[in-house]
C-alpha positions as CSV (number, residue, x, y, z in Angstrom):
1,X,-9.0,11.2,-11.8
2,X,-11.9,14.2,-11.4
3,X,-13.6,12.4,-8.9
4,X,-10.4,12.3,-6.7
5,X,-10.0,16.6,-6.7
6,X,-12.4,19.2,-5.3
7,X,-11.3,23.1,-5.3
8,X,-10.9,25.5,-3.1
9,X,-10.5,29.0,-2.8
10,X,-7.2,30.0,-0.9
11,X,-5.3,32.7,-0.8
12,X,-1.7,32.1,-2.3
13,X,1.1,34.2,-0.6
14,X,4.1,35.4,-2.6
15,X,6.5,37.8,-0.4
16,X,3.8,40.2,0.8
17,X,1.4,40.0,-1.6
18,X,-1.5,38.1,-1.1
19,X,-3.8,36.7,-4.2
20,X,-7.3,34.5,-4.0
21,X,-6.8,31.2,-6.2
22,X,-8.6,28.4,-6.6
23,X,-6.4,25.0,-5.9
24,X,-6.8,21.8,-6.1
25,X,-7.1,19.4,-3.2
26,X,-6.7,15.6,-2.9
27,X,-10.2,14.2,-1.8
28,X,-10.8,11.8,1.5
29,X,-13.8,9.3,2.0
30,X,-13.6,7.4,5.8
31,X,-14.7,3.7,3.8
32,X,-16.5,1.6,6.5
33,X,-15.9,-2.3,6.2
34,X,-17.8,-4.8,7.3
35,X,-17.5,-8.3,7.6
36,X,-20.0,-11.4,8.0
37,X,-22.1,-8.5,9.1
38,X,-19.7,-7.0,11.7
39,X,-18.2,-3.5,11.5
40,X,-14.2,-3.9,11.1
41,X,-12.9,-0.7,10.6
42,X,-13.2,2.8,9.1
43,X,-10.5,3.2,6.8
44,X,-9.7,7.0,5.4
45,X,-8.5,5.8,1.9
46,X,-8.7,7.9,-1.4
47,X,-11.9,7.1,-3.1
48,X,-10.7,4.9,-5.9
49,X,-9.9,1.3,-6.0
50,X,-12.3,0.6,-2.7
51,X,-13.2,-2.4,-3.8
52,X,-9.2,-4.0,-3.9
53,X,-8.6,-1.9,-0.8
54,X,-11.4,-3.8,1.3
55,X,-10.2,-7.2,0.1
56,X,-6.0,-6.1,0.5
57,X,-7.3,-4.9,4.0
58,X,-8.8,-8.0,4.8
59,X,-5.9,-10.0,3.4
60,X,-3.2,-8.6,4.9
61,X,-5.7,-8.7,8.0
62,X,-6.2,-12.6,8.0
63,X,-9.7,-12.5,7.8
64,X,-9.3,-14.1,3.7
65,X,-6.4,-16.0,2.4
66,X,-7.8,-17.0,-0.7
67,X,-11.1,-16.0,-3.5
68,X,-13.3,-19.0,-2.1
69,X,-13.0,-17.3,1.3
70,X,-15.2,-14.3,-0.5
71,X,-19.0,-15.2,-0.8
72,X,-20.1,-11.8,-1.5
73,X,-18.5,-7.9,-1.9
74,X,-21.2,-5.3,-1.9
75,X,-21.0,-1.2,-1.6
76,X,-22.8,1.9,-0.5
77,X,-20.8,4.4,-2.5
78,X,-23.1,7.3,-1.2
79,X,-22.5,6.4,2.4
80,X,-18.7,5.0,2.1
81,X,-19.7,1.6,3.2
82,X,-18.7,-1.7,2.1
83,X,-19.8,-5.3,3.2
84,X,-17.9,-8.7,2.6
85,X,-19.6,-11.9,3.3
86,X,-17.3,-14.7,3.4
87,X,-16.1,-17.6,5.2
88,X,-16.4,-17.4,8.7
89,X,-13.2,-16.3,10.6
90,X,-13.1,-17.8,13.9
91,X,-10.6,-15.4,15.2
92,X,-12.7,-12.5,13.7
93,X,-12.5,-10.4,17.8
94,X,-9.4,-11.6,18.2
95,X,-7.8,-10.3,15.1
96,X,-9.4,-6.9,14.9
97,X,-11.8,-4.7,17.4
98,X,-13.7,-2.2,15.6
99,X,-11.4,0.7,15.0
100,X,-10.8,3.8,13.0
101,X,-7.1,3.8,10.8
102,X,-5.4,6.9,10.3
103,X,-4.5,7.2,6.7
104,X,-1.3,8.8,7.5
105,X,-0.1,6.6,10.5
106,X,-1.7,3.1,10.2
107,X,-1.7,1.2,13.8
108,X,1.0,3.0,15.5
109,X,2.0,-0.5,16.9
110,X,5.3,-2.3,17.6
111,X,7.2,-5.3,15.5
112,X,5.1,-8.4,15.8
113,X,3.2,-7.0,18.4
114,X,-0.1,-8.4,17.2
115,X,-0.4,-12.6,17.0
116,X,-1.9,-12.6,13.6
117,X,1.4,-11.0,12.5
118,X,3.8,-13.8,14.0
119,X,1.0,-16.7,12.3
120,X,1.3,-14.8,8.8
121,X,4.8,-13.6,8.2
122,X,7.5,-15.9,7.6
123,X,11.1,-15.5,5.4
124,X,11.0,-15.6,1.5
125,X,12.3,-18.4,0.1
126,X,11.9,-16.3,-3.4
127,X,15.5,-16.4,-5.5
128,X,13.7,-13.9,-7.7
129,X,16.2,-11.6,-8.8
130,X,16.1,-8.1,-11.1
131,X,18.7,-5.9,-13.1
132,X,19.7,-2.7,-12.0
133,X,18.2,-0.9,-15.1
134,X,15.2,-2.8,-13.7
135,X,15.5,-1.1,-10.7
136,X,15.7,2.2,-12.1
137,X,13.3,1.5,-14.3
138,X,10.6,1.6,-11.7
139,X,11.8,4.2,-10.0
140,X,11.5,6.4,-13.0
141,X,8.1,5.6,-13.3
142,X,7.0,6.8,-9.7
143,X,8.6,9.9,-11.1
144,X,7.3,10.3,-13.9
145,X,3.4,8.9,-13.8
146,X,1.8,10.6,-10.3
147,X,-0.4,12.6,-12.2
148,X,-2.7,13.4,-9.0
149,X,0.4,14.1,-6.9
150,X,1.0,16.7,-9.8
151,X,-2.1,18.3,-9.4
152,X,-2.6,18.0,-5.3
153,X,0.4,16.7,-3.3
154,X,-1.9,14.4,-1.6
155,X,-0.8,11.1,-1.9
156,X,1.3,8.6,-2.4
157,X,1.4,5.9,-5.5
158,X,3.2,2.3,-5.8
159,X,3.1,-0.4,-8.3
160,X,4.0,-3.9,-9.1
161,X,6.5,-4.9,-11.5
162,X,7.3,-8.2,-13.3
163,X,10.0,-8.6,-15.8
164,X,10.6,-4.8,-16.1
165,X,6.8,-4.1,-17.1
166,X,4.5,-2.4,-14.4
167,X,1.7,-5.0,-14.0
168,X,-0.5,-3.1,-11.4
169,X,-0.6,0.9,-10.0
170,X,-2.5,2.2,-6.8
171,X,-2.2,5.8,-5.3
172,X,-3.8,6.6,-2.0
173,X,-3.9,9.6,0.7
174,X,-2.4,6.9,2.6
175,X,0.7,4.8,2.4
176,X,-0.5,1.7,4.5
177,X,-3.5,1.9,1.8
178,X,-1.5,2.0,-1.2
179,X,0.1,-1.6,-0.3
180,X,-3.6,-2.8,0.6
181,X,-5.2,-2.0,-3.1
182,X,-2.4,-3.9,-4.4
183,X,-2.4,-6.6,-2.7
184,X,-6.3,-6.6,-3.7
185,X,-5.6,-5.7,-7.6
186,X,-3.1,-8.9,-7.7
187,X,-6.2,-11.0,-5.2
188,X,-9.2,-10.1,-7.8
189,X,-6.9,-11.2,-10.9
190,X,-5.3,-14.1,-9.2
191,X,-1.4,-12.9,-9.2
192,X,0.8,-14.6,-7.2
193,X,3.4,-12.0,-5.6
194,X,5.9,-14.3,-4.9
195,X,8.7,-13.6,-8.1
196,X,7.5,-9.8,-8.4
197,X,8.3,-6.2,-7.2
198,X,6.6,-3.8,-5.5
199,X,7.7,-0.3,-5.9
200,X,6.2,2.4,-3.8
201,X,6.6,6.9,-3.3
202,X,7.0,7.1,-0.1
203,X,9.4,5.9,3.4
204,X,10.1,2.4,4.5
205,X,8.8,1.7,7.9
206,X,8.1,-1.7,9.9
207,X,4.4,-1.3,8.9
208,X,5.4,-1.2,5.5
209,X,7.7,-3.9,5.9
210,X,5.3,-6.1,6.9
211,X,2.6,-5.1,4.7
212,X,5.0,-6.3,1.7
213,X,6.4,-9.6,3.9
214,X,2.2,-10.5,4.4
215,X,2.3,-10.0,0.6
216,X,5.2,-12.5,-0.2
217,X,6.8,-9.6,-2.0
218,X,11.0,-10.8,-2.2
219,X,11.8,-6.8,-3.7
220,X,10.9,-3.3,-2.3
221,X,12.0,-0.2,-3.8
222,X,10.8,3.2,-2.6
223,X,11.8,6.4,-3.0
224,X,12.4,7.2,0.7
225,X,14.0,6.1,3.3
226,X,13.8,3.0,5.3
227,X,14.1,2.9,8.9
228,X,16.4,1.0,10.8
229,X,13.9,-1.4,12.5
230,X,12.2,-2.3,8.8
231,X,15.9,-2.8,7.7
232,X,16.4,-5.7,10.7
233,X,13.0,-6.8,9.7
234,X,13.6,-7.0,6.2
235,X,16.8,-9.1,6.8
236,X,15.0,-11.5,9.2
237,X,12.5,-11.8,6.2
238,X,14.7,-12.2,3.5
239,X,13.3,-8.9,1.9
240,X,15.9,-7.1,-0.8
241,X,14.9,-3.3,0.1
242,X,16.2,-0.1,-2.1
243,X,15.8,3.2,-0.7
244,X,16.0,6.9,-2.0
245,X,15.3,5.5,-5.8
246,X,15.8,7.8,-8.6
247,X,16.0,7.0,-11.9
248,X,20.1,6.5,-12.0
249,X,20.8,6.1,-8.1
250,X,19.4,4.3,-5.7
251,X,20.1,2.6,-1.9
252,X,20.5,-1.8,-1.8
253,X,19.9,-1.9,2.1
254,X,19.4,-5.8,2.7
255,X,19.6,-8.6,0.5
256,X,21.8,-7.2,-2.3
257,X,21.9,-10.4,-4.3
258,X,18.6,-10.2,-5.9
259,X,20.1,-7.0,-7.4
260,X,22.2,-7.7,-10.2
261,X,24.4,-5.2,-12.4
């Protein structure tokens, strides 16, 4: 976790008094990905997990759909760049101009606004189902492992949860990124997402919404709230979504029967 913190010195106000600290600040890397020798986009990602966040990026992108698309995955650390070779993508322009993502606020765009959204998102078919003390169970553990949120207050966390054990963990400066390594953890060791939960720190928005539906993900829980256009989303979809998760309380928004006491 070093390599994500770099100090500074600040000075720390209490009442009146002013004191010169040194604190501990999340770090931020803009990761340039290319692919079949095009520049995609500049993500501003955390530097960890770059590797799963290029191929989540891509996947939830629909540039890859499966590890024969991949040929090649190569990095510049020093530089924050990153080339994929892989099978060619004919809609490559189509789906994405070269761009720069905000970590904070992803693509600003409207529900099914882009076409590759309306080809790769359809309703879950999962019958996947948890207990409640499941449920809790992975909201406690948002609480209680976010080390680098400890230390910084710089990013958010998620996970993915199978049969009440946490099978994969991200953390991220951003929240669209967090989904993205996961969905590239569970790509590189050939998970399917379909009967599994994901469990994430931060709000539900449609962005999120359909980063999970693009995963195949039937469960969300988060520890924020979910916004009212996710929630029609999420119905459409067939997507159970839990909001405002603590370890003994908790929000069933949409699909409350894969919940069960």
């Amino acid at each position: 976790m070093t390599k994500e913190i770099v100090t500074h010195t600040i000075l720390k106000a209490n009442g009146l008094r002013l004191e010169e600290v040194e604190d501990c600040v999340v770090q931020e890397i803009p990761l340039t990905v290319h692919y079949n020798r095009e520049e995609i986009a500049t993500l501003l990602c955390s530097p960890s997990q770059t590797e799963e966040l290029t191929l989540g990026f891509l996947l939830n992108e629909g540039f890859i759909q499966t590890p024969n698309d991949v040929y090649e995955l190569r990095q510049d650390p020093a530089d924050h760049l990153v080339w994929v070779e892989g099978k060619p993508c004919l809609l490559q322009k189509e789906l994405m101009s070269k761009r720069f993502v905000s970590a904070c606020c992803g693509k600003s765009r409207a529900s099914f606004c882009f076409a590759n959204d309306v080809l790769m998102v359809k309703p879950l078919a999962s019958t996947y189902s948890i207990s409640l003390e499941e449920a809790y169970k992975y909201a406690g553990f948002l609480q209680n492992h976010l080390p680098l949120f400890q230390a910084t207050g710089g990013v958010h966390s998620g996970g993915v949860g199978y049969q009440g054990e946490v099978v994969l963990t991200s953390y991220d400066i951003g929240r669209h990124n967090v989904f993205d390594k996961l969905n590239g953890s569970a790509f590189r060791s050939g998970i399917q997402l379909e009967n599994h939960v994901i469990f994430f720190s931060g709000r539900v928005s449609s962005e999120i919404l359909l980063k999970v539906a693009k995963m195949k993900v039937p469960i969300l829980i988060a520890r924020g709230a979910p916004t009212d256009m996710a929630l029609s989303q999420a119905t459409a979809l067939n997507i159970t979504v839990i909001g405002f998760a603590r370890e003994q309380r908790l929000n069933i928004y949409t699909c409350p029967e894969r919940v069960i006491v």
